[in-house]
N, C-alpha and C positions, 0 to 999 in steps of 0.2 A: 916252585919255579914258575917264572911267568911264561902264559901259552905262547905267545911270539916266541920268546927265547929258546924256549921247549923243541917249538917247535924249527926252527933254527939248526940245534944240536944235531933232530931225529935226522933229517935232508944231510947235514954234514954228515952222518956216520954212515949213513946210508948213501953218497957217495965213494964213501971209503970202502964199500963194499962190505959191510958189516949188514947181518939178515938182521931181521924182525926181531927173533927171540936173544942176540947180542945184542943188538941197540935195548930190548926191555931191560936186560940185568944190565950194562953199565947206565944206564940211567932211572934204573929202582923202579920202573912202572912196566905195568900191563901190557902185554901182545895186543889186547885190543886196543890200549889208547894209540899202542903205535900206528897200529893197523889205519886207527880213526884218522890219524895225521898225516901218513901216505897217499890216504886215498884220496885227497884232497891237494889242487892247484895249489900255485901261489896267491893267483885271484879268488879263488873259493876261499882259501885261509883269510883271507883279510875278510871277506864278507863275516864268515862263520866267528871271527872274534869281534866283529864289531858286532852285530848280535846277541853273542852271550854277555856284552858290554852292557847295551842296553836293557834285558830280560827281566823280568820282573823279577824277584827272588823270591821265598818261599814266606821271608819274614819279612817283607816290607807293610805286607797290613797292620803290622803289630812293633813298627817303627817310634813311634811317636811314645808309645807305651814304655818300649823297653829302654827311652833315651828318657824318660821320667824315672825311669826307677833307677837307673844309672848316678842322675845326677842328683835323686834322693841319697842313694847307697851306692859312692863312690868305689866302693871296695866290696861290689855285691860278684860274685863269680856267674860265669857262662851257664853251667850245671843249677846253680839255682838259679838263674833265669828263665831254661828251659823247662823247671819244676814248677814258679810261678805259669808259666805259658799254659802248661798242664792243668793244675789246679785247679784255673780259670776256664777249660774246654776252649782254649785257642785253636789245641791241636798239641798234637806228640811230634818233635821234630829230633828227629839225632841229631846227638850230642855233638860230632864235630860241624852239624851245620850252624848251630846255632854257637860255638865257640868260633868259628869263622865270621861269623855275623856279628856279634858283639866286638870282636878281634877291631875289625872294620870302622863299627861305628865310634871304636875312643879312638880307634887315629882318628876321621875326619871331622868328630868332633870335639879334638885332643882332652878328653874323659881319661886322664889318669886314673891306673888303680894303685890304692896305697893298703899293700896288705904285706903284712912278714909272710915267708918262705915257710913252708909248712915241713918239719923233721922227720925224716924218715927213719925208725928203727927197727930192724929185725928183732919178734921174741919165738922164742917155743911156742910151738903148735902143740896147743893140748887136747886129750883124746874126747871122743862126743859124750856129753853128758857130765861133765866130769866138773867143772866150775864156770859160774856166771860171777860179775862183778859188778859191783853198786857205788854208786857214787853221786855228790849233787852238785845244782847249778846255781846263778841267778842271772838275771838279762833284764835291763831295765827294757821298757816297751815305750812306744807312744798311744794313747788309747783315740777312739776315735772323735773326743774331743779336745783331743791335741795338747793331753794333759801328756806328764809322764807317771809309770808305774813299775815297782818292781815287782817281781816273780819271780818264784824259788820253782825248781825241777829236779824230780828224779829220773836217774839213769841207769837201767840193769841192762849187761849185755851178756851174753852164753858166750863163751869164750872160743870156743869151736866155731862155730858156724856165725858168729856175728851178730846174731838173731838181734832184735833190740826192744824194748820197753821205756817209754816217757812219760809221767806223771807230772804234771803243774799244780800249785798252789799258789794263794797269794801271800802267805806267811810261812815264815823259818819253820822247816820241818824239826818236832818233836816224833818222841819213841815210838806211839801214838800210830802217828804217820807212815812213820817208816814200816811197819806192821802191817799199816792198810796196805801199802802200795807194792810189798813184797808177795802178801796175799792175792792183790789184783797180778802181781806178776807171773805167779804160780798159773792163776788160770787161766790169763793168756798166753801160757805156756802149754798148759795141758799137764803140768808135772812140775819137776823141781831139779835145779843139781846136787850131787853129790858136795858141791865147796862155794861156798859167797866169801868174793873178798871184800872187805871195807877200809877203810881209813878209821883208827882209832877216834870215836867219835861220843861230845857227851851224851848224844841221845843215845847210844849204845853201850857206850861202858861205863862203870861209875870210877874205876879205880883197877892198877896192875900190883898184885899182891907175888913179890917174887918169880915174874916170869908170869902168872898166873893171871889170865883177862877176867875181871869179877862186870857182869853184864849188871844195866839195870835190871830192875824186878821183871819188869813189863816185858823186854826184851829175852830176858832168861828163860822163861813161861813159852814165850812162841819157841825159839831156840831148841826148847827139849821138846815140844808138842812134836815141829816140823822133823829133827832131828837131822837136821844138815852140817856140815864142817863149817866153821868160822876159822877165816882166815885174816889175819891182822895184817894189814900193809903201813908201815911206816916212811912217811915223808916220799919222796915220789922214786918208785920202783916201778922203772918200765919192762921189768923182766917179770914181776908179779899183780899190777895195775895200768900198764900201759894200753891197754884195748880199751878200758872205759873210760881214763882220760881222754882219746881222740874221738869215743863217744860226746862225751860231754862237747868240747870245742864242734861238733860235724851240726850236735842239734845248736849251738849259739849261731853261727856259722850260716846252715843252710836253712833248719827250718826258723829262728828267730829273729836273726836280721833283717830288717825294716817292716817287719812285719805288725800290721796294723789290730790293736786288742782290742775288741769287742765286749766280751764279757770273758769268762772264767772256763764254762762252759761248750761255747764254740772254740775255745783257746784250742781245748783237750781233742773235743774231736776234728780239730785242723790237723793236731800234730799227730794223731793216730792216722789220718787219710794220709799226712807225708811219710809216718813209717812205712805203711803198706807200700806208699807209692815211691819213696826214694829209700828212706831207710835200712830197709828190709828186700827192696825191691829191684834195687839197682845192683849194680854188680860192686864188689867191694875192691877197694885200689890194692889193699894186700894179696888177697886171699887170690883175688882176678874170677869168684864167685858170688853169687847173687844169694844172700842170708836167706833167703825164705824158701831156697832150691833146699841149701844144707840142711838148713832144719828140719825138712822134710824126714832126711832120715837120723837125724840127730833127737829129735823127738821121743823116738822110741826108748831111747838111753837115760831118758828123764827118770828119776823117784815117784811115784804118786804121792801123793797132796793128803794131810793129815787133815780133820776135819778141825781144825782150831778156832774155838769161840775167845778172842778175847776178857779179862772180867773185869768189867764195867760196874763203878761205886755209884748209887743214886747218890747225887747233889739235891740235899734241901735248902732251902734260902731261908734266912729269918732276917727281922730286923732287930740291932745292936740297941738298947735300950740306953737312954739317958748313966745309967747305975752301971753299964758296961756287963750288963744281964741279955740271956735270949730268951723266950719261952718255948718249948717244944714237950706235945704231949701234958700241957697244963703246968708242965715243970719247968722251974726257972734252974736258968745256968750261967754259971759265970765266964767269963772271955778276959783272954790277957790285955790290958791298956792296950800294947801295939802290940799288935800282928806282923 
């Protein structure tokens, strides 16, 4: 409501002989905004709104910035603006100042956003410690010679508390991968869940023998080392995958949208400083808590961490001889035409 009008209404109800704390509940604000507005002339109100008219606002030094990144990423949201603003040491502003302030800036500088409606669905709440969920990404990038480049991401979340983990590469994750980054997940964890769900996957399974999930080799080895539940999701089940799906979509979304690549390296530790800082850090739209509060005592409901070494084949190189022969160890050996 605008302040003139506002304040309009408070004068009218307030001739009606309506007090302070009934004009606050029929018109949903504060005893003290009323209070602010009573105590004030008709000539003081006009002064006092031509003022806050003119006032400097909190984000106009960072004006020109956030009307660049606007009309880079037409469809970048207020929250990750506020997380850029961050990143940078602008400054911490809350969230509804700075969604009032971008709000602002695409009317007067009609800055459409063109984004889908994001779905909301209620799942079961499941108990702490009890399953994390894994899933992958890709996001093409701009680099910062203005090439482009894609990038593959992992994404584990704990299902309870929301907690989150993100892995980057710059090629299709193999079994391999998935291994390391489960491992890096554990010890960013501190422990492990009881249940990982996946999506039937070939770097994971080789083959379904009657019902029966037959893993690859490599996968199998970690599987029984770690000994956690393996949970098969098929085709998209929001009742048993839907947490890591809106995982997946929140990092394309917040942390990888228009965001400028560097190397491979600083990629990784950008998006760990936004888990901390947004991920994990913010409060979460479901839950209406902040992942790295819950975790706190979700943690403790973790498994401990199996000491699992991988086994690693040494790779020897030779060269293929004219005769389709190798030498190794003085001895010759023969090789199929094609491989």
């Amino acid at each position: 409501m605008k302040k003139l009008a506002l304040y309009s209404k408070i004068i009218d109800l307030k001739n009606q002989g309506f007090s302070r704390r009934s004009i606050a509940t029929k018109l949903s604000i504060s005893r003290n905004t009323v209070k602010a507005y009573l105590d004030r002339d008709e000539n003081e109100m006009s002064e006092w709104l031509a003022s806050t008219r003119s006032r400097k606002k909190a984000l106009d030094d960072y004006q020109e910035t956030i009307l660049d990144w606007l009309r880079k990423n037409p469809d970048m949201s207020a929250a990750q603006i506020g997380d850029w603003l961050e990143e940078r040491h602008y400054g911490s502003f809350a969230e509804s100042t700075v969604r009032r302030y971008v709000s602002d800036l695409r009317k007067k500088y009609k800055l459409d956003k063109h984004s889908k409606r994001r779905q909301y669905e209620a799942v079961p709440e499941l108990p702490m410690g009890l399953q994390g969920q894994v899933d992958f990404g890709q996001t093409w990038q701009t680099t910062t010679s203005g090439s482009r480049i894609k990038l593959y991401f992992y994404a584990f979340v704990l299902a309870h508390s929301r907690y989150k983990y993100v892995e980057w590469q710059q090629t299709p994750f193999t079994t391999a991968d998935l291994i390391r980054c489960l491992q890096h997940t554990f010890k960013f964890l501190g422990g492990k869940p009881k249940q990982i769900v996946y999506d039937q996957d070939r770097i994971i399974v080789v083959s379904e023998n009657n019902g029966e999930i037959i893993f690859t080799r490599a996968f199998q080895a970690f599987h029984q080392a770690e000994k956690f539940e393996v949970i098969e999701c098929r085709g998209f089940d929001p009742e048993s995958k839907g947490k890591i799906e809106n995982v997946v979509k929140f990092v394309k979304n917040s942390f990888a949208r228009g965001r400028i690549f560097r190397d491979l390296s600083t990629w990784n530790l950008e998006s760990m400083a936004w888990l901390k800082r947004r991920g994990n850090g913010k409060q979460h739209n479901g839950t209406k808590q902040i992942p790295a509060v819950v975790f706190q005592k979700e943690q403790s409901y973790l498994q401990p961490i199996a000491q699992y070494q991988p086994v690693t084949k040494q790779v020897i190189k030779r060269t293929i001889r004219k005769d389709n022969t190798i030498m190794y160890q003085s001895n010759r050996y023969s090789v199929p035409f094609v491989l």
